[in-house]
C-alpha positions in Angstrom: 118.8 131.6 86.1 121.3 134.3 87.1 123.8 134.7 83.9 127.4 135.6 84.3 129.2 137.6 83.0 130.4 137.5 79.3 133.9 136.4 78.8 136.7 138.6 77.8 136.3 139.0 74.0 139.0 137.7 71.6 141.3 140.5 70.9 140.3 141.0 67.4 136.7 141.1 68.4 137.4 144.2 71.4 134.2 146.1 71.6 134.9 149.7 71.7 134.0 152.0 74.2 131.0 154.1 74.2 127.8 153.7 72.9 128.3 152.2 69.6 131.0 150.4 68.5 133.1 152.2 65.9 134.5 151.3 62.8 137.5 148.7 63.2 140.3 150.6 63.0 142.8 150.2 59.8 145.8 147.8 60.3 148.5 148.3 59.0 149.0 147.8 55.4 149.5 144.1 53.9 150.3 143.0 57.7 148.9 139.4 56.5 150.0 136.6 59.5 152.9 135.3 59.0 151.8 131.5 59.2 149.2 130.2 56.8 145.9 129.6 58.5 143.9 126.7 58.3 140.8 128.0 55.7 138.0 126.6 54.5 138.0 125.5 50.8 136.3 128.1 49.1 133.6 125.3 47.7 133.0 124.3 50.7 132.7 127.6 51.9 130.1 128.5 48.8 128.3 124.9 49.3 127.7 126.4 53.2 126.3 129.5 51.7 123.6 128.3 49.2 123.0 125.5 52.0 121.7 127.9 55.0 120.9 131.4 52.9 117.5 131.8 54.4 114.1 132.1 52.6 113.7 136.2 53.3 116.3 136.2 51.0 115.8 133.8 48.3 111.9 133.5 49.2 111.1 136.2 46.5 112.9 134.9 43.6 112.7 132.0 41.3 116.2 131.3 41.3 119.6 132.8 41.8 119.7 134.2 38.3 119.0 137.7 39.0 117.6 140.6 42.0 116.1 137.9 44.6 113.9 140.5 45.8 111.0 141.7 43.5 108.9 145.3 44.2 109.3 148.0 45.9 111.2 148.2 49.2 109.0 149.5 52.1 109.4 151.7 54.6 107.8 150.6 58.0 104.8 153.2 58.3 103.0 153.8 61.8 99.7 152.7 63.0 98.5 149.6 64.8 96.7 146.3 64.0 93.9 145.4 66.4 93.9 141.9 67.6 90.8 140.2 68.4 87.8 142.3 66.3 86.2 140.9 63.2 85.6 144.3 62.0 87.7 147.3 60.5 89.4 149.4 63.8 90.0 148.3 67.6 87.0 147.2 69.3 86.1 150.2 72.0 84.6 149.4 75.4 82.5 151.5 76.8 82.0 151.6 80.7 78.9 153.2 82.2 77.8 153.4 85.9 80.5 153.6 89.2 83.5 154.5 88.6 86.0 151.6 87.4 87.9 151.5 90.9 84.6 150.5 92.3 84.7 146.6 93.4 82.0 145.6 90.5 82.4 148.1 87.9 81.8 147.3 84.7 80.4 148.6 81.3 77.4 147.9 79.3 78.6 147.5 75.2 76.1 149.5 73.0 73.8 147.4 71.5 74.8 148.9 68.1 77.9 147.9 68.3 77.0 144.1 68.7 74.4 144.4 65.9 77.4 145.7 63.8 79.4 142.7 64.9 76.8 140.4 64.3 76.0 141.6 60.5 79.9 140.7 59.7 80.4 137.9 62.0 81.7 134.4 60.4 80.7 131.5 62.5 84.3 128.9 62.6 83.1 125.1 63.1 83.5 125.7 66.9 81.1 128.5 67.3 77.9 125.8 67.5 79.9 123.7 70.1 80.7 126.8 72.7 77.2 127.9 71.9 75.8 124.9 73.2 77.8 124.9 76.1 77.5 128.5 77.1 74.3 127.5 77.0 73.8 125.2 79.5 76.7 125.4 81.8 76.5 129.9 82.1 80.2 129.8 81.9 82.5 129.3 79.1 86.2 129.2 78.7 87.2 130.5 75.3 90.6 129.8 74.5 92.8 130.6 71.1 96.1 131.9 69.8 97.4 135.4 69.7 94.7 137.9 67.8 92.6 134.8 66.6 89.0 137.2 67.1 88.1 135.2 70.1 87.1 137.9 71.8 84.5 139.2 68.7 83.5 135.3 69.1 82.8 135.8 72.7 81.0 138.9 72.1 78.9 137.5 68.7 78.2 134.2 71.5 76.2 136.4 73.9 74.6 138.1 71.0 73.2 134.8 69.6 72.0 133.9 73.2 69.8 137.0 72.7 70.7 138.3 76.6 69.1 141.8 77.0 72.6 143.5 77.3 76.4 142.4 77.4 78.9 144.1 79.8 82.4 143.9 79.8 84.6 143.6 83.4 87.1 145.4 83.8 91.0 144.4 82.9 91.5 144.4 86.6 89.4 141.4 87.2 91.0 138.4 89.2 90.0 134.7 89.0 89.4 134.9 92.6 86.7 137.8 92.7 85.7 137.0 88.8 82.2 136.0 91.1 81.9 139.2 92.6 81.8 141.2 89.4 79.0 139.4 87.9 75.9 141.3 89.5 73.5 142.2 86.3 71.5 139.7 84.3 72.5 139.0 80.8 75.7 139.0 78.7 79.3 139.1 80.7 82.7 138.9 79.0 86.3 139.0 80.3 88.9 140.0 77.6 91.9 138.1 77.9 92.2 137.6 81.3 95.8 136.9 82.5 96.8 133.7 83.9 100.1 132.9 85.8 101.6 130.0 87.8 101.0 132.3 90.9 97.5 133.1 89.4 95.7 130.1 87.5 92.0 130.0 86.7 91.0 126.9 89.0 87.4 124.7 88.4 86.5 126.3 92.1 86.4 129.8 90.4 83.6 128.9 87.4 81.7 127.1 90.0 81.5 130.1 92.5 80.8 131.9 89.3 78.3 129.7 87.7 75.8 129.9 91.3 76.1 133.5 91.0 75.0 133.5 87.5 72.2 131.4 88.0 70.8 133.8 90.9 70.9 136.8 88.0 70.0 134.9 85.3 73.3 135.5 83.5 76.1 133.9 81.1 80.0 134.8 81.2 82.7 134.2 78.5 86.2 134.4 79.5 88.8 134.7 77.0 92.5 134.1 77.5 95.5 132.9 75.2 96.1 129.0 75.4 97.7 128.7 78.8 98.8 125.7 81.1 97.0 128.0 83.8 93.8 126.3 83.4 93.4 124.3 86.2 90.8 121.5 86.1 89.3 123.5 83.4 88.6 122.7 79.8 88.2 125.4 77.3 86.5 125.5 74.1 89.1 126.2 71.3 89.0 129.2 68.8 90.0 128.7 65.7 89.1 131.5 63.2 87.1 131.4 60.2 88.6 131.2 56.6 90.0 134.5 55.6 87.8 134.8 52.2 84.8 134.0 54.2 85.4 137.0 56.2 86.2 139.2 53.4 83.0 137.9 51.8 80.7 138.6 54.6 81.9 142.1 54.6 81.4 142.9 51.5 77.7 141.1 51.2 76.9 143.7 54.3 78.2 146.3 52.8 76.0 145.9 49.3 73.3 144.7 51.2 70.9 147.7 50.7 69.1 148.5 47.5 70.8 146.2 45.5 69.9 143.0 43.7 71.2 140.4 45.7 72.4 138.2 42.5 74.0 141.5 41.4 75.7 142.2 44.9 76.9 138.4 45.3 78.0 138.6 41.6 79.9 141.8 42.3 81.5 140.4 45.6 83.0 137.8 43.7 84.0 139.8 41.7 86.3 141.5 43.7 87.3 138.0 45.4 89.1 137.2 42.3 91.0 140.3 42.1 94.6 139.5 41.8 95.4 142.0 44.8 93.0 140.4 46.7 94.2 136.5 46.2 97.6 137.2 46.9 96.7 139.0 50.3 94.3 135.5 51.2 96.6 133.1 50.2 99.9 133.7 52.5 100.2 133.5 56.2 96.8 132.8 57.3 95.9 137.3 58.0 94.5 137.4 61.6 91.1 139.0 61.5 91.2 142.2 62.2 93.8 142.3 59.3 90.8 141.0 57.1 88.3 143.2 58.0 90.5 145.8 57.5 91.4 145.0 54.3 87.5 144.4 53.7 87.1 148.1 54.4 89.7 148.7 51.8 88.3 146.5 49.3 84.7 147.9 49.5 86.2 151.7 48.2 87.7 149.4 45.1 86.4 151.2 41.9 88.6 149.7 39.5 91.4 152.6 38.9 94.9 152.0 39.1 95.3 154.2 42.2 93.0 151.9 44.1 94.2 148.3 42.7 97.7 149.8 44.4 96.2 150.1 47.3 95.2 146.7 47.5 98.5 145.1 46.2 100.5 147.7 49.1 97.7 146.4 51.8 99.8 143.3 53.0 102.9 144.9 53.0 101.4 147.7 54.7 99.9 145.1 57.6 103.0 143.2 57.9 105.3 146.6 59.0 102.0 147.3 61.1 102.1 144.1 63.1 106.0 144.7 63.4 105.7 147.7 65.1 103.3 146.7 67.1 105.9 144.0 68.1 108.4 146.0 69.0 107.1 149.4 70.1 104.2 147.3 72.5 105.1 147.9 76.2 103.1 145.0 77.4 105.1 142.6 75.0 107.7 141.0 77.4 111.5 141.6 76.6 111.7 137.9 75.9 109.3 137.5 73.5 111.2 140.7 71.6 114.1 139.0 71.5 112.6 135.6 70.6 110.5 137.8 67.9 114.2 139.1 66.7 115.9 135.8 66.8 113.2 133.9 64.8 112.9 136.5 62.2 116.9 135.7 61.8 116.3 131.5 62.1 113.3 131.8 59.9 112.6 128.2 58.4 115.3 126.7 60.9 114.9 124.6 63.8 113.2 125.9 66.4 115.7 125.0 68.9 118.1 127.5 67.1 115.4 130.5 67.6 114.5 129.8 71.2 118.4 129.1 72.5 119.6 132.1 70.1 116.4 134.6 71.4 118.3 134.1 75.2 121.3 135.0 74.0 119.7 138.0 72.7 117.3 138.4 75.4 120.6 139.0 78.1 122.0 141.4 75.7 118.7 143.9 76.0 118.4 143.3 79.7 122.4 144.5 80.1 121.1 146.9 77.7 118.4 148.5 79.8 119.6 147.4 83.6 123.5 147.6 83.7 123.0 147.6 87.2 121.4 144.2 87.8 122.9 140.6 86.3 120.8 139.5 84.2 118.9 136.8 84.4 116.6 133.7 82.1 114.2 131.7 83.0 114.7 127.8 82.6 111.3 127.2 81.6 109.2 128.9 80.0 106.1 128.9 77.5 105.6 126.5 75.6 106.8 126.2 71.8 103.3 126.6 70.0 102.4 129.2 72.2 105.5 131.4 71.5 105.0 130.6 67.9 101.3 131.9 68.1 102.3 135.4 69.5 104.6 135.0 66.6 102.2 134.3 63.6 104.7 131.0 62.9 104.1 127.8 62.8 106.2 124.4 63.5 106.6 121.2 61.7 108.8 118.3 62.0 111.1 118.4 58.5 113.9 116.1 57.6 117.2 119.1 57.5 120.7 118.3 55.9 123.4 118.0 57.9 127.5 115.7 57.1 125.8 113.2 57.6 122.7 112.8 56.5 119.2 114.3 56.6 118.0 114.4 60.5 114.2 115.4 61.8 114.0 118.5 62.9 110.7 120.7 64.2 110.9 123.7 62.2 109.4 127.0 62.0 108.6 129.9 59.9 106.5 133.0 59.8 103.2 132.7 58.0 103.9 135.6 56.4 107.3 135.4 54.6 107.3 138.8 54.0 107.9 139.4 58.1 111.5 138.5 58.9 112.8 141.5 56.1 110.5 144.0 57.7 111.2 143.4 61.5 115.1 143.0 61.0 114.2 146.6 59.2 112.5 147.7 61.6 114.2 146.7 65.4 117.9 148.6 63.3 116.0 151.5 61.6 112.6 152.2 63.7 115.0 151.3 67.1 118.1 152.5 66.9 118.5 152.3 71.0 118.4 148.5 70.4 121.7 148.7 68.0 124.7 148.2 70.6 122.9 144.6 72.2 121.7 143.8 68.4 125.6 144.5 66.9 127.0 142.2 70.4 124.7 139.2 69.7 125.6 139.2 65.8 129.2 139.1 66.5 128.5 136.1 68.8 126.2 134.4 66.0 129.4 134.5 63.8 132.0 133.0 66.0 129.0 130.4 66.5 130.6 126.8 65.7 127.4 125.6 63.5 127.8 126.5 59.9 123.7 127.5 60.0 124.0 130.0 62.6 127.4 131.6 61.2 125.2 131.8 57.9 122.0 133.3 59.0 124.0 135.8 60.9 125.3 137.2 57.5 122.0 136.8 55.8 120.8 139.4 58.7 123.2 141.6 58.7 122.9 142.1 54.8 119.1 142.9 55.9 120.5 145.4 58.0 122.6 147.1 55.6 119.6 147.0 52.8 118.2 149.1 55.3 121.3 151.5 56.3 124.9 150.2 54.4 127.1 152.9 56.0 125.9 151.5 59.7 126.1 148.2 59.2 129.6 147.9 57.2 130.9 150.4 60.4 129.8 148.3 62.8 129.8 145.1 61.8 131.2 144.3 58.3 134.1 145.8 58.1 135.5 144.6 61.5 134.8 141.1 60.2 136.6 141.6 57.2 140.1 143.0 58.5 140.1 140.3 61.4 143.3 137.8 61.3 141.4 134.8 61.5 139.2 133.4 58.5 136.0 133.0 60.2 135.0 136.3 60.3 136.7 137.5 56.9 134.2 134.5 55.2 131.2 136.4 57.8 131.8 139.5 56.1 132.3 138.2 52.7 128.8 136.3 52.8 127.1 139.1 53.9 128.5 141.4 51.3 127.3 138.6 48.8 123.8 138.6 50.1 123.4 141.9 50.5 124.5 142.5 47.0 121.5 140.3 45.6 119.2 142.2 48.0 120.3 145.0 45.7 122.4 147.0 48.7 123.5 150.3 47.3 126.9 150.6 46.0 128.1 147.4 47.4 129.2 146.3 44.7 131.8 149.6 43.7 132.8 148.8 48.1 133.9 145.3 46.7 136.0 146.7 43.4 137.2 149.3 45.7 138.3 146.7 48.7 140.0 143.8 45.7 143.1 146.6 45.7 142.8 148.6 49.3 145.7 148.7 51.5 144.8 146.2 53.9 145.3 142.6 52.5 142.1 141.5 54.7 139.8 143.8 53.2 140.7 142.3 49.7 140.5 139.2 50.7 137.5 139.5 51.8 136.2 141.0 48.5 137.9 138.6 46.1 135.8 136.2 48.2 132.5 137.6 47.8 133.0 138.6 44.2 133.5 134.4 44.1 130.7 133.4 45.4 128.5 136.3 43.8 129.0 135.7 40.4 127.6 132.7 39.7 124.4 134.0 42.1 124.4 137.0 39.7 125.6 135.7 36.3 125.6 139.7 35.1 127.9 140.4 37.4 130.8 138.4 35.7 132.7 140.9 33.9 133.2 143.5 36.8 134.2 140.7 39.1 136.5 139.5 36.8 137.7 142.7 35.7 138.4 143.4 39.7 139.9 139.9 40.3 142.1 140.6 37.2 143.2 144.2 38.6 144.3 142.5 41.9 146.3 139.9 40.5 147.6 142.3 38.1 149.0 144.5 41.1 151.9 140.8 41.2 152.1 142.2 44.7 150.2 139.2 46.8 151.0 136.7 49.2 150.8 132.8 49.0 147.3 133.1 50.9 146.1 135.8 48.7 147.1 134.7 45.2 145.6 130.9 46.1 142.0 133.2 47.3 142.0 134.6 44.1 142.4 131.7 42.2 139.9 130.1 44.5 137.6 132.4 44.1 137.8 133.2 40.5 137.0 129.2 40.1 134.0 129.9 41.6 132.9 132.0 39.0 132.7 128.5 36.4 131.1 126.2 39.9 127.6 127.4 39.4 125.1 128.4 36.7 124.1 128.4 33.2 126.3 131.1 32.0 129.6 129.1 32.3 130.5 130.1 28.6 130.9 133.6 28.8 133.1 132.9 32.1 135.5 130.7 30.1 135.5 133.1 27.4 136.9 135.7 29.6 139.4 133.9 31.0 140.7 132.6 27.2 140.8 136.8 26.8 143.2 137.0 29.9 145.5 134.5 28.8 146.8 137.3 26.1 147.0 139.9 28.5 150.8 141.3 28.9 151.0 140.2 33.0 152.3 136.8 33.7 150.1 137.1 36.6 146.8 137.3 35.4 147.6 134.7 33.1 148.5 132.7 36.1 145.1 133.7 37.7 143.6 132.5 34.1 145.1 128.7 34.2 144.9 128.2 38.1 141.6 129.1 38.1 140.2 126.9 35.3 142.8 123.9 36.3 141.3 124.5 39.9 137.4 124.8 38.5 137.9 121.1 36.2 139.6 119.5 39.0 135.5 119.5 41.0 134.0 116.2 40.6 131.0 117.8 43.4 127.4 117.3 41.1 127.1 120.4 39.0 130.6 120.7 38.5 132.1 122.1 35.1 132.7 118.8 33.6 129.0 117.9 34.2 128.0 121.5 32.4 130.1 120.9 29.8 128.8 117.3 29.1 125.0 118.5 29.4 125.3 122.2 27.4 128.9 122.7 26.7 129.8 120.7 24.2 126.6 121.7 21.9 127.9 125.2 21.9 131.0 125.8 19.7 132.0 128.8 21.0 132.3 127.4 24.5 133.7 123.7 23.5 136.3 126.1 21.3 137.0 128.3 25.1 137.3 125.0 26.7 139.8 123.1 24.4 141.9 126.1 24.4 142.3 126.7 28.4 143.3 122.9 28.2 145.9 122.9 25.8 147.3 126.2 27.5 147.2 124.4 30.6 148.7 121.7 29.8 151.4 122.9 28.3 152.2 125.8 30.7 155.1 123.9 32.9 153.7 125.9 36.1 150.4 124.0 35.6 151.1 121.0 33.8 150.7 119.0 36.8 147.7 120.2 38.3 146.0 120.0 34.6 146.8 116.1 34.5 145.3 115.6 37.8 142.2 117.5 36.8 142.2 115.4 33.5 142.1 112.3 35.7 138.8 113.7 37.5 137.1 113.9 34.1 137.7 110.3 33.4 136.6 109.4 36.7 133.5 111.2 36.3 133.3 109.9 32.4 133.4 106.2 34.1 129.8 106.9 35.5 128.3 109.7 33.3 127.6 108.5 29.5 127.5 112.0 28.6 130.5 113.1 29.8 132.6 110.4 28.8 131.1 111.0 25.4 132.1 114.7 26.0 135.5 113.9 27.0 136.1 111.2 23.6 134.9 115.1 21.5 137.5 116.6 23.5 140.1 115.3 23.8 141.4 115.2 19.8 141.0 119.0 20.0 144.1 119.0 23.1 146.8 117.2 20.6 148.2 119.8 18.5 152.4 118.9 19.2 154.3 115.7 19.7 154.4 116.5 23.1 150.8 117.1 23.5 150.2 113.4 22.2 153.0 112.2 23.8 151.7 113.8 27.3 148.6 112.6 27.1 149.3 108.8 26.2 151.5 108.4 29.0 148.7 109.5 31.5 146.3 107.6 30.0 148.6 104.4 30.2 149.5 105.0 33.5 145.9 106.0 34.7 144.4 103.8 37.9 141.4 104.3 39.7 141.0 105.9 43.1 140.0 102.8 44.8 142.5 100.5 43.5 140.3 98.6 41.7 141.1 97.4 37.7 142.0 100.2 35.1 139.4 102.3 34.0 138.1 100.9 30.6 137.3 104.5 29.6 141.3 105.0 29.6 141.7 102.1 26.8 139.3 103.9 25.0 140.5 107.3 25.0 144.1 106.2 23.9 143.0 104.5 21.2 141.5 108.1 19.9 145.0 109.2 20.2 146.6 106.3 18.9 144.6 103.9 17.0 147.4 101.9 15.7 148.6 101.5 18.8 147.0 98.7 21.8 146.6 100.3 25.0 149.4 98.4 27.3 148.0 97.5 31.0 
């Protein structure tokens, strides 16, 4: 499918010329639209966040209440990761005789080397089944995913059939002349042979090879990748053994000789139960190669604290490995790169997302690397599980959230959740000729309609900026956060949020810095993120504050501005355990000397108690609050200032009539509110205030007066029946 060309962008999204985009240029100062904008609440906006932040973020933490990503941050190193070899390093092939452009070349493998292979080798429930069919049938079809040791199955197969010597054919074989190459008796095996639609492996081709096996006395396993290409064919699946097994059976080979073998088992589990050592087992299923490797590793153990680092580094270490390989592997297609790229960004999102998102992508890099020719996708393509394979992810059907419900969705996610962080590092840092179609298909993610996609391209970006801030605010961040519209500003403000729990450098003195710059976008894009930070990272309060406070302080901002900061300094009391200290604060602001932070003060906690959304402050206050003096003291004096300030009298009665809705269905909190409320009536006019709401209180739905309302006004009055 030829694809056209891309539209005209918007004009605040104009790529710049050359070849990386530059910095969006500063607007003029305060030139904020005219017309108010239709924006998203900012709890709606928040409720998005936490809803689609995805788990390479928050994977690594136990909750929001501090860093979310524990241990050292990692470099992608070089090297490679074999892929089908049971033992340490890349299986080697030796050829012997004519020349390998000769018709039947092939070469002999050392019979050492299949001893070796045999002395480590950990039969998987299969291995008896293909046995028995290599046995009688000469040919055998060995099929498994991506770097699943198939081939050191193939290889340990001939072995067991005791052949007098095994020889590999050469890459170039075809399924048409596979028959011709088999012309010694013994042991034959073709490594991953590669099957198209315009080149399947038919039932004709094993039979023309099966007579000539039989006329040389030989047997032949053929490896290949689960394919549709198999035509009348049915393979014998691969599955690899367990991990530990592997690990096991290295070790047991390696302590083998002049040892007590009690002593040697003892001592191999032993090491088995290393902490190290369980933690690189137990996630993401390692392929094995990875194993042996990390067998090799384990055998050197001798107990110091050099060598238990070594161990704990070893899965970080294979995980950049296998990324590079990814990336930097010419015989890895362009679209599975960009499928690679895309799922590392949809991680533990519907699958659909990664595979339509990866062709966005995918047209990017070809326009990338052939300006001259349109680019173009294939409509079909491999198959789901097979692309997840190459991948190392798997799929599930799940039940995901959506406005209306949970729907079933098939899912996936990388075995190893360490892999999205590292690949996103490495395709911006290890790849920087990848930057300009990486930057294009981010900025598409965020104008993207679905609140998921908008949402993951943040959490991405803040990746990219763990790995190189001054890049990524250049060319991404900061021309989403001085664009007119709101989508982009709330893009920018997510990802400076995420990328400040990733622990970004100096992101957070780039927000404090932005809440009084020039341009009224860029502080309004960092009053937003310091709102939805806080309550992430509770420690953060008192800056954010401090910076919301110096902003409003400036009395300088526009109706849109001055109703973000109040939004967003409400967010700071939406979320978390520390909701105290917050309210604290704000009681301190109320005597500072500018009207206008006291204004920010009231309208933030008259916005924060009118939330009737689970979690909300009424709820915190009903299950901790009100057992801590210091914070029901906090509370009942931002409600009596309220309440009696005439800007925010009304606003404060409206919020009062959420807590008595939520008091109708919550014992606690109407119990809360009957403690609180005494503490509001101080004047005449506080009591006087009060009553008449209560007595003139209905419910939402229209249904018969609240009964909690009766009972509330008779702690204000007791003498006095409540009227209906």
């Amino acid at each position: 499918m030829t694809v056209p060309p891309p539209p005209a962008p918007a004009p605040d999204d104009v790529p710049p010329k050359g070849p990386y985009p530059a910095p969006a240029p500063a607007l003029e100062p305060d030139t904020e639209p005219e017309e108010q904008e239709q924006t998203q609440e900012a709890r709606a906006a928040q409720r998005e966040l936490f809803a689609h932040t995805p788990g390479f973020i928050l994977g690594s933490a136990a909750s929001f209440g501090g860093s979310l990503v524990g241990g050292a941050q990692h470099g992608v190193s070089g090297g490679e990761v074999a892929g089908d070899v049971f033992m340490g390093g890349k299986t080697e092939i030796h050829h012997y005789g004519p020349s390998a452009s000769t018709t039947y070349a092939s070469g002999e493998i050392p019979r050492e080397r299949l001893d070796a292979l045999a002395a480590v080798f950990v039969e998987s429930p299969a291995f008896e089944t293909a046995l028995k069919r290599l046995r009688e049938e000469r040919v055998l079809v060995l099929a498994g995913a991506h770097a699943s040791g198939r081939y050191a199955a193939a290889l340990a197969l001939l072995h067991r059939l005791n052949v007098p010597s095994v020889h590999a054919l050469p890459s170039e074989t075809g399924p048409a002349t596979l028959a011709a190459h088999l012309v010694h008796p013994g042991g034959h095996v073709l490594r991953d042979l590669p099957l198209s639609r315009n080149r399947p492996l038919r039932d004709t081709h094993l039979y023309a090879a099966r007579d000539q096996l039989a006329k040389v006395d030989g047997h032949l396993v053929v490896t290949v990748e689960n394919s549709p290409f198999l035509l009348g064919i049915s393979p014998t699946t691969w599955e690899p053994p367990e991990a530990a097994a592997v690990v096991r059976a290295h070790l047991c080979a390696r302590r083998s000789g002049g040892t007590d073998a009690a002593d040697a088992a003892d001592d191999v589990e032993r090491l088995l139960a290393l902490g190290p050592v369980r933690d690189f087992l137990a996630p993401g299923r390692p392929h094995p190669a990875e194993v042996a490797e990390f067998a090799e590793a384990l055998a050197g153990y001798d107990g110091s604290e050099r060598a238990a680092a070594r161990l704990a580094d070893f899965g970080q270490t294979a995980v950049e490995k296998q990324c590079r390989s990814w990336l930097s592997d010419p015989d890895t297609e362009l679209r599975d790169k960009a499928f690679l790229i895309s799922l590392a960004v949809f991680d533990q999102a519907p699958y659909v997302l990664a595979a339509e998102l990866a062709d966005q992508l995918f047209v990017h890099f070809q326009r990338l690397q052939h300006p001259e020719q349109p680019p173009e996708i294939p409509v079909f393509g491999p198959a789901p599980t097979a692309r997840l394979d190459l991948a190392r992810a798997d799929g599930e059907l799940r039940q995901e959230p959506t406005d209306w419900g949970p729907v079933p969705q098939y899912t996936a996610r990388f075995r190893e959740e360490r892999t999205p962080r590292v690949l996103l590092t490495e395709v911006w840092n290890g790849h920087p000729s990848a930057r300009p179609a990486l930057i294009a298909w981010l900025k598409e993610l965020a104008r993207d309609g679905r609140p998921v996609v908008r949402t993951r391209a943040a959490a991405a970006t803040a990746m990219l900026a763990l790995a190189d801030l001054p890049s990524a605010v250049a060319l991404l961040i900061d021309g989403w956060a001085v664009s007119k519209t709101f989508g982009p500003r709330v893009t920018a403000a997510n990802t400076l949020t995420l990328a400040q729990l990733l622990d970004a450098p100096v992101v957070l003195r780039l927000l404090t810095q932005w809440c009084t710059d020039s341009h009224w976008a860029r502080r309004w894009t960092a009053i937003r993120a310091f709102g939805l930070l806080t309550p992430l990272r509770p420690d953060l309060a008192g800056p954010a504050l401090s910076a919301l406070a110096a902003r409003a302080r400036a009395d300088n901002s526009s109706p849109a501005e001055a109703t973000n900061l109040i939004e967003s300094t409400a967010l700071l009391l939406s979320v978390g355990l520390r909701r105290g200290e917050m309210l604290s604060e704000l009681v301190r602001l109320l005597h500072h000397d500018t009207p206008a932070v006291r204004a920010l003060a009231l309208g933030a906690f008259v916005r924060a108690c009118d939330n009737a959304e689970e979690g909300a402050l009424v709820e915190w206050y009903a299950d901790t609050g009100m057992y801590e003096a210091d914070s029901a003291r906090d509370l009942a004096t931002l409600w009596r200032t309220a309440l009696g300030d005439r800007a925010h009298t009304r606003g404060a009665l409206n919020a009062l009539h959420t807590w008595v809705y939520v008091a109708e269905r919550r014992p606690d909190a109407a119990q809360a509110l009957e403690l609180l409320l005494p503490a509001l009536v101080v004047t005449a006019d506080d009591h006087k205030r009060l009553s008449h709401e209560l007595r003139t209180l209905r419910p939402l739905d229209g249904g018969p007066r609240p009964p909690l309302a009766d009972r509330l006004l008779t702690l204000l009055h007791p003498t006095t029946a409540a009227t209906p």
